[in-house]
C-alpha positions in Angstrom: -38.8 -47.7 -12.6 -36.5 -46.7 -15.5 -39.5 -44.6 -17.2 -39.8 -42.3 -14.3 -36.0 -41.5 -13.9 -36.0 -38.0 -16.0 -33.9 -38.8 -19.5 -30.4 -37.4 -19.7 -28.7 -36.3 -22.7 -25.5 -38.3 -22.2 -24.7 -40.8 -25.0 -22.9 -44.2 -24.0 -19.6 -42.4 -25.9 -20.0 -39.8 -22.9 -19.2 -42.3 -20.2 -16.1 -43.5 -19.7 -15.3 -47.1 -19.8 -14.4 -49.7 -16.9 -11.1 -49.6 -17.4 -11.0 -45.9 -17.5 -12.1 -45.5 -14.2 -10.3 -45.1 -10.9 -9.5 -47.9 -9.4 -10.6 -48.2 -5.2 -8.7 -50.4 -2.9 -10.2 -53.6 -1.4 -10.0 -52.8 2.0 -11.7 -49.4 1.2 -14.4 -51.2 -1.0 -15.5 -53.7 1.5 -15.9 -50.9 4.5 -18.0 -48.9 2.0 -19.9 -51.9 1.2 -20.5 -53.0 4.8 -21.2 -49.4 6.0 -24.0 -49.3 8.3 -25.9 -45.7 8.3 -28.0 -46.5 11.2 -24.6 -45.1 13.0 -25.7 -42.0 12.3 -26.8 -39.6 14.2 -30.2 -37.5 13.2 -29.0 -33.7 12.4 -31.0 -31.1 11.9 -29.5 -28.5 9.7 -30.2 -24.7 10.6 -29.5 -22.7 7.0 -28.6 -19.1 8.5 -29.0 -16.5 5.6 -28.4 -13.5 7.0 -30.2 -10.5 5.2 -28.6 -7.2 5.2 -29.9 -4.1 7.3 -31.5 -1.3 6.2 -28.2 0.9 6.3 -26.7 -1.9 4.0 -29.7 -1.4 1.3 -29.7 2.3 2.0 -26.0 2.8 1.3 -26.6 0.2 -2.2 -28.9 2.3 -3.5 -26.9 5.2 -2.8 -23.9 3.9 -4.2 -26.2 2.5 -7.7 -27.8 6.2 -7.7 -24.4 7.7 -7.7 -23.1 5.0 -10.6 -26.1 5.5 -12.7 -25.5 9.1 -12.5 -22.1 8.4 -13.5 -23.0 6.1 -16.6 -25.9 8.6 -17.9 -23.6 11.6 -17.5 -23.5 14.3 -20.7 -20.2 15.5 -21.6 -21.6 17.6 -24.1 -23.0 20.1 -21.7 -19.9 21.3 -20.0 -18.6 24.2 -21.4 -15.4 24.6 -22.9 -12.3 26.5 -20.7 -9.1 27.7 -21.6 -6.3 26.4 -19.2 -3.9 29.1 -18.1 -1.0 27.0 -16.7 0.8 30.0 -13.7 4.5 28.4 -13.4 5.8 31.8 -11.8 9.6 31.5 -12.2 11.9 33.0 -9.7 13.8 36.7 -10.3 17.6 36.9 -11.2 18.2 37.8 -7.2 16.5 34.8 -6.3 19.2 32.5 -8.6 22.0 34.5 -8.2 21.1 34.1 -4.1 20.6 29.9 -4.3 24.0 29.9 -6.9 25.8 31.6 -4.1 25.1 29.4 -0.9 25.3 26.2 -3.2 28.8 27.5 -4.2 29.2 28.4 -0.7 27.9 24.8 0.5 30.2 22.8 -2.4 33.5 24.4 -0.8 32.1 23.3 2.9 31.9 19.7 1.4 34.8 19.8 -1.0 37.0 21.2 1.8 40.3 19.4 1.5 42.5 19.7 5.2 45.6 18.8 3.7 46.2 21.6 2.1 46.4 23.5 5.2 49.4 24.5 7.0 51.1 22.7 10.2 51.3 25.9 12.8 52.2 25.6 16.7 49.8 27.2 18.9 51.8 29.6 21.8 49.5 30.5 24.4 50.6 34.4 25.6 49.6 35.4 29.3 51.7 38.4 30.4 52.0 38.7 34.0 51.3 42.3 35.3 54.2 44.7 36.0 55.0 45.7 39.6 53.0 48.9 38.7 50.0 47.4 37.6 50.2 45.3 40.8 50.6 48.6 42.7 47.7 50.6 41.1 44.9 47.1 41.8 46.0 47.5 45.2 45.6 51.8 45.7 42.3 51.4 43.6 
């Protein structure tokens, strides 16, 4: 029986020794011994492998055509360019415009009130003359 076992190349140093082991409680030990497996019930196992659609494959080989492209790529065919960087600056009106409402802005939010002056507001209605009254009336 020992001949038809397949040999393993694991020397005794390989395998630990008793002591080294982990240790398994009694109580444990004796249920694992007594275990009965006619308990069991009979399963039958259903292995689902679940293959991928065609839209799956066709977008793979899409996406490995597009890398492969990408991989065998010749940079030595592109043609050289010059780069003219455009960084149109604005005219003198433009600044002196932007200086002027920022200046314009900074006193709005720099306004102190304390330095104006306490004044008392009189409110004026004349009452019309006897005249006045006189021409409303004849008009």
């Amino acid at each position: 029986m020992l001949q038809d076992l397949p040999k393993m190349a694991c020397s005794v140093s390989d395998t630990p020794a008793l002591k080294d082991l982990p240790k398994v409680a009694t109580d444990l030990k004796s249920q694992l011994e007594g275990f009965n497996t006619s308990c069991l019930r009979d399963v039958d196992t259903n292995e689902k492998i679940v293959l991928p659609s065609a839209e799956d494959v066709a977008t793979e080989k899409t996406q490995k055509s597009l890398f492969e492209g990408i991989e065998k790529f010749d940079a030595s065919r592109l043609k050289h360019t010059e780069v003219q960087e455009k960084n149109p600056l604005p005219d003198k009106d433009a600044i002196e415009a932007e200086k002027e409402k920022n200046k314009f802005l900074n006193g709005i939010e720099n306004f102190d009130p304390t330095k104006l002056k306490h004044t008392e507001t009189c409110e004026k209605n004349p009452l019309p003359t006897k005249d006045i009254i006189e021409q409303e009336k004849t008009a």
